[in-house]
C-alpha positions, 0 to 999 in steps of 0.5 A: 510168296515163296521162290523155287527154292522154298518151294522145293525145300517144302516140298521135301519136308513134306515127303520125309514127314510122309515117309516118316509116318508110314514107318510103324517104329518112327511113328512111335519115336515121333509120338514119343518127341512130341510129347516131350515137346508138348510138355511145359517145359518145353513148350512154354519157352517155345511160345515165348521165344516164338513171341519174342521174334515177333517182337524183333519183327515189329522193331525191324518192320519200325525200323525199314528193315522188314517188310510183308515181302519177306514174310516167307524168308522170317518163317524159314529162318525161325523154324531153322536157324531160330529153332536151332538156336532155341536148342542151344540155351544151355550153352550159355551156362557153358561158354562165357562168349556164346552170345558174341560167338554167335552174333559176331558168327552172322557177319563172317564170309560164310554167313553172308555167302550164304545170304548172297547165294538166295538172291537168285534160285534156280528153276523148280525142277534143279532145285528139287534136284540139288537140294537133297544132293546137297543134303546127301553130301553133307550128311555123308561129311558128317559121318565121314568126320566121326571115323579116323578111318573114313577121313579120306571120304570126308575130303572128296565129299569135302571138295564137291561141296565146295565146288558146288558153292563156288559154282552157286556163287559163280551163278549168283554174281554173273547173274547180279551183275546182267541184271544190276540194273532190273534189280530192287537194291532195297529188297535185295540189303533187307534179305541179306541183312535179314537172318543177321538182324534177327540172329542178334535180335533174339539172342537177349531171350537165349541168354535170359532162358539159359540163365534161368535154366542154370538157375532152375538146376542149381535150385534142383541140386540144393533141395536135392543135396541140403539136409536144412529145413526150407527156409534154410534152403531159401537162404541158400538160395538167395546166395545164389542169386545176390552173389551170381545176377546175369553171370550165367557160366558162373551159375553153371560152373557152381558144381560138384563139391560147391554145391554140397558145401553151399547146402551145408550152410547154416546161414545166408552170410556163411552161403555167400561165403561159400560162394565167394571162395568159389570165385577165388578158386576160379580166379586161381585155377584161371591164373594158373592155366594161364601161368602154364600156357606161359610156361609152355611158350617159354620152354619150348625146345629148350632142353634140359630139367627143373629142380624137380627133375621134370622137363622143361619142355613140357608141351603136350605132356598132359594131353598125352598121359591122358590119352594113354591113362584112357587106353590103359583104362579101356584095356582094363575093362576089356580084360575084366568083361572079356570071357577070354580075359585078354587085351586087345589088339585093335583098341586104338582104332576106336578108343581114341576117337572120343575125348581122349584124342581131341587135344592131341593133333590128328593122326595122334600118333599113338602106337601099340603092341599086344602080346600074341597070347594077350596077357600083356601090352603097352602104347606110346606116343612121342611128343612134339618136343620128342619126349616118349610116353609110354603105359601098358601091362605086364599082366592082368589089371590092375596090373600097369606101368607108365615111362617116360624118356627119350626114347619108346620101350623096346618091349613089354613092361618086366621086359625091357629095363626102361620101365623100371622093376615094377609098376609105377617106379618113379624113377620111370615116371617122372614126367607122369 
């Protein structure tokens, strides 16, 4: 029988499903979802998955870890965290440790907190209140995180939550702690193991169907990229699966030039071939991030140049050419699509909110000037070792120039003497 707080969750499911289809324009984008969902793609794995976590239940039920009683609790589970989980296969072709991440993430102090947090409820009428005061709040630290600017909010919002949940577990002890003896310690270790057990019980069904997803797609690329006839494409194929079995992140690492390389083979040795090239490159592509981390370490704060004449001190040197080489890309196109054909001033207050800030530290600490006219401009960050990185133009695209020194440019690019005598002197650059 579900409690209060089932109750009131259910309750408002159901009136965001009402309103939901009142609104003519939802109406239609849910029409659209679940056809996307009714599609076989979809819902078979749907369907087995569904089966699979009845099959968990049953080997949870022989082993006294799952009861009648809890009926509720799995139903709960399945359509939220479980649904969840379906919607990530994909990342197991991604991340080489998402299975462990994710099953080693059910024993961390948050999970059980929150295990621990359902053992007692709230009246019906409080948990109509909290629930969608809860939902409002988080949703709104969400949003606050996307914006640079909005981070201030982020953290009063931040704080309220976290002083909700201490006050919810405040509750929860005092309360199992009156009641200690009442309770039905049984009861109480199945519910708080429960959302454990089954996590790592279906997470062997998630990896199988992200493994064939990444399959399916390789399969895709090569009829789509391979010029051969259909048994050539087979062989090729076949490469794939005697050479990668159940390695799901080296199937979906196998892309771009691999691929075409692979469709281009002749025959199955030559498509193994290929595929063994591809693991050496990933070997030496690991060892050398590896050997560049470590030479990271060892140089940092050390001063003075190699035999190159590169810093020695290089931390944080790539991440910032990137996110500059991104500001200098976006100004190029602003100029381009801008019937006014200038720069613009205001671009770091959205451009680096992307990909491009996301190895830098937050603030990122880029700084920017435009000219008054906007026909000229440039940017530049100084590293944590206190190297300055510099990029901007002198006029329109493709005109650009990049500096590195000790200190930041004085003025715009043709300016100032620190960026050389014209674009991309490598005498200024030499950092780049």
């Amino acid at each position: 029988m579900p409690n209060n707080r089932q109750w009131a969750f259910m309750f408002w499911l159901a009136a965001l499903a009402i309103w939901a289809l009142s609104r003519r324009d939802v109406r239609s984008s849910l029409r659209g979802v679940l056809r996307a969902m009714l599609s076989p793609k979809i819902l078979m794995p749907l369907v087995l998955f569904a089966g699979w976590a009845l099959g968990v239940v049953a080997v949870g039920a022989q082993a006294g870890l799952w009861t009648a009683s809890r009926v509720t609790d799995t139903a709960l589970w399945f359509v939220t965290a479980g649904v969840v989980l379906f919607g990530r296969f994909d990342k197991v072709s991604k991340d080489p440790r998402f299975v462990r991440r994710t099953a080693l993430a059910t024993f961390e102090l948050s999970a059980l907190m929150q295990a621990v947090l359902e053992f007692f409820v709230l009246n019906l009428a409080a948990e109509l209140l909290i629930q969608p005061v809860l939902a409002l709040l988080a949703m709104l630290s969400v949003v606050a995180a996307q914006q640079r600017e909005h981070h201030q909010v982020r953290a009063v919002v931040d704080g309220v939550l976290t002083y909700a949940g201490i006050g919810l577990l405040v509750y929860v002890s005092v309360s199992l702690l009156n009641n200690w003896g009442s309770l039905d310690k049984g009861d109480l270790a199945q519910q708080l193991v429960l959302p454990m057990w089954l996590t790592i019980g279906v997470l062997p069904f998630i990896y199988a169907l992200g493994l064939f997803a990444a399959y399916e797609l390789a399969f895709v690329r090569i009829d789509w990229k391979s010029k051969a006839g259909r048994w050539a494409r087979l062989r090729q194929k076949a490469a794939l699966l005697t050479s990668f079995h159940v390695k799901a992140t080296e199937v979906g690492a196998f892309t771009g030039p691999w691929q075409f390389r692979l469709a281009e083979a002749g025959s199955f040795r030559t498509a193994r071939k290929v595929i063994a090239d591809f693991r050496r490159a990933r070997v030496d592509a690991a060892r050398e991030a590896q050997e560049r981390e470590e030479r990271l370490a060892r140089y940092a704060g050390v001063e003075g140049t190699d035999e190159d004449g590169r810093r020695l001190d290089r931390r944080e040197f790539e991440a910032t050419a990137d996110a500059l080489r991104w500001i200098g890309t976006c100004q190029m196109g602003w100029y381009r699509n801008n019937d006014a054909g200038r720069y613009r001033s205001d671009l770091l207050s959205f451009v680096l909110d992307g990909y491009a800030a996301r190895r830098l530290p937050s603030p990122h600490g880029v700084e920017m000037r435009v000219s008054d006219d906007g026909q000229k401009w440039f940017a530049w960050r100084r590293t944590v070792g206190g190297w300055v990185f510099a990029i901007g133009a002198a006029g329109p695209p493709p005109d650009q120039w990049e500096y590195d020194g000790p200190e930041p440019p004085r003025g715009f690019p043709g300016e100032d003497s620190l960026w050389g005598t014209s674009p991309h002197r490598q005498d200024a650059n030499v950092n780049w």
